[in-house]
N, C-alpha and C positions, 0 to 999 in steps of 0.2 A: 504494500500500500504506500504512496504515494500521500505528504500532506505539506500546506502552505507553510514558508515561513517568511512568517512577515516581521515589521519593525512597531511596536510599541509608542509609533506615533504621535498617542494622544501625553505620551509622559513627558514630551519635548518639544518646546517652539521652534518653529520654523529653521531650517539650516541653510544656508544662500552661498552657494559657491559664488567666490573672487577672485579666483583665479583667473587667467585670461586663457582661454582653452578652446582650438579650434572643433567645430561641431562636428562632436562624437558619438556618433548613437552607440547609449552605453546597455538597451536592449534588446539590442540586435542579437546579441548570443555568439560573436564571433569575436576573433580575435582583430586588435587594432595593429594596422600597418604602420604607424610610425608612431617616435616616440612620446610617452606621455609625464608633460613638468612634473613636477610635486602640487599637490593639490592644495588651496587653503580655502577653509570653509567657516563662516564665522554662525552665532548662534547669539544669542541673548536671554542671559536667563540671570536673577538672583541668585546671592550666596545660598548655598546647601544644595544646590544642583545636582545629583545620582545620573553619574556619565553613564549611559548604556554603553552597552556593549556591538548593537545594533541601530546605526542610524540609518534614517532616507530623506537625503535631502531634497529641497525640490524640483531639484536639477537630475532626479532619477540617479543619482551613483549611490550602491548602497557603500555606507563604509561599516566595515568589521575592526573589532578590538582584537590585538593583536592575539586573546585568549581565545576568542572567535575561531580566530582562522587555525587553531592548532589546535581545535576540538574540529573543525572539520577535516582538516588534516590526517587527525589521527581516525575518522570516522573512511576516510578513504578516497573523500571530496580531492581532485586532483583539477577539475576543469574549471579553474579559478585562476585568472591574471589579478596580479595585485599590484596595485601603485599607492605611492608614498602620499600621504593627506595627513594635514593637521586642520582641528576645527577651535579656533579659541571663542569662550566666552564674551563677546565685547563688554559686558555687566561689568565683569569680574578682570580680567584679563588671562584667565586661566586657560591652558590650551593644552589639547589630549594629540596623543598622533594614532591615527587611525591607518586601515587598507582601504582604499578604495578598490573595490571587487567588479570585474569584467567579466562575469558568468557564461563559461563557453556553452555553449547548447542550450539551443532554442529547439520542444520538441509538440508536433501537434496533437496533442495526448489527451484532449474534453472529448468525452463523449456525448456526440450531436444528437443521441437521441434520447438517453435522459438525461439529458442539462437543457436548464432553460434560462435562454438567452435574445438577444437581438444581434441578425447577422451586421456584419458592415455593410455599405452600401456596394461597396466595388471591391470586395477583395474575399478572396472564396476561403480563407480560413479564419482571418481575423475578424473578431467580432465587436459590436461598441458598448455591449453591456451584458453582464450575465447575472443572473436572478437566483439561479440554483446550479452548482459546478459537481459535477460527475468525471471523475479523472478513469479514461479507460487504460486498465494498466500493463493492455499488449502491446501497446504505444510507445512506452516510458523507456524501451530498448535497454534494462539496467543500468541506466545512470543513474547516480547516485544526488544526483541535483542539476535542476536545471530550470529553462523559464521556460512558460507555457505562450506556445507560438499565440494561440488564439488572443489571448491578452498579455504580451509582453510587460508586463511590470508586474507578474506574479512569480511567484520562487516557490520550485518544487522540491522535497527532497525525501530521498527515500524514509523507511520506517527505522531503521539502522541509523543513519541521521539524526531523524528528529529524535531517536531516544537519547543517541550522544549531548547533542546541545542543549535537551529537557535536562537531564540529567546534572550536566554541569553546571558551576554556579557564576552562571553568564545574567545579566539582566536587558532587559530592555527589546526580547526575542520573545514571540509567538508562534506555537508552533499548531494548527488549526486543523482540523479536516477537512476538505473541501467543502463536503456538504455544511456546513459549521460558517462558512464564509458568507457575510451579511449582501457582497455585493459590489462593495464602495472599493475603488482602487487601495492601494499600499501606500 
């Protein structure tokens, strides 16, 4: 079984990449041809702030805690580019350094016939909204994480996975069923 992981959102304001970074589609599921700067991301938040371990800024790059990526790591997760990101607090001045994470594979894995959804207008797998998510899992080709072509801004990973990062004492990560998923982007 196959289940979302998403980022904890509501625990943290807004993230705004500042960096000067030529337009990268960061979910596309493929690897980037040329090199990528170091990333800087700012935030604003009051003192007593609980860094997660999983941000999504709104620039769509997720960034992983360096504990992150060595629970997926040891989980088995291999199809991950990772670049250099700090995000400082502008409140505070405080600043965490993060990965910013290029998830290779993008796979078309919803099942069209029990999910319920609205197709796109012109594009025969992507869809604009899904209501109810049914992940068919002869699709998923064992990988062990990846994004869901239909909706590229959702993260799938195996059940091996999400027990790893459940397990570990990471904050700021959702690990969800699909059917479980209200709807609303990441």
């Amino acid at each position: 079984m196959h289940y979302l992981l998403r980022s904890a959102r509501e625990t943290y304001p807004s993230v705004e990449l500042r960096s000067a970074l030529a337009q990268l589609d960061w979910v596309s599921g493929t690897r980037f041809s040329q090199p990528i700067p170091a990333l800087e991301f700012e935030l604003e938040v009051p003192h007593g702030f609980s860094w997660p371990d999983y941000l999504r800024p709104n620039s769509a790059i997720p960034l992983f805690s360096g504990p992150m990526c060595n629970v997926l790591q040891s989980a088995g997760v291999s199809n991950i580019d990772y670049y250099p990101a700090r995000v400082t607090n502008t409140a505070t001045g405080e600043t965490r350094e993060y990965r910013a994470a290029n998830i290779i594979g993008i796979v078309a894995a919803m099942d069209r016939v029990q999910s319920v959804f609205e197709p796109a207008r012109r594009h025969p797998v992507m869809v604009r909204s899904i209501d109810r998510l049914v992940i068919d899992e002869t699709r998923c080709h064992g990988l062990r994480m990846f994004r869901l072509a239909e909706y590229d801004l959702l993260v799938l990973v195996d059940a091996q996975v999400a027990a790893m990062l459940d397990s570990a004492s990471l904050t700021g990560i959702r690990i969800e069923k699909p059917s479980d998923w209200d709807g609303f982007a990441d």
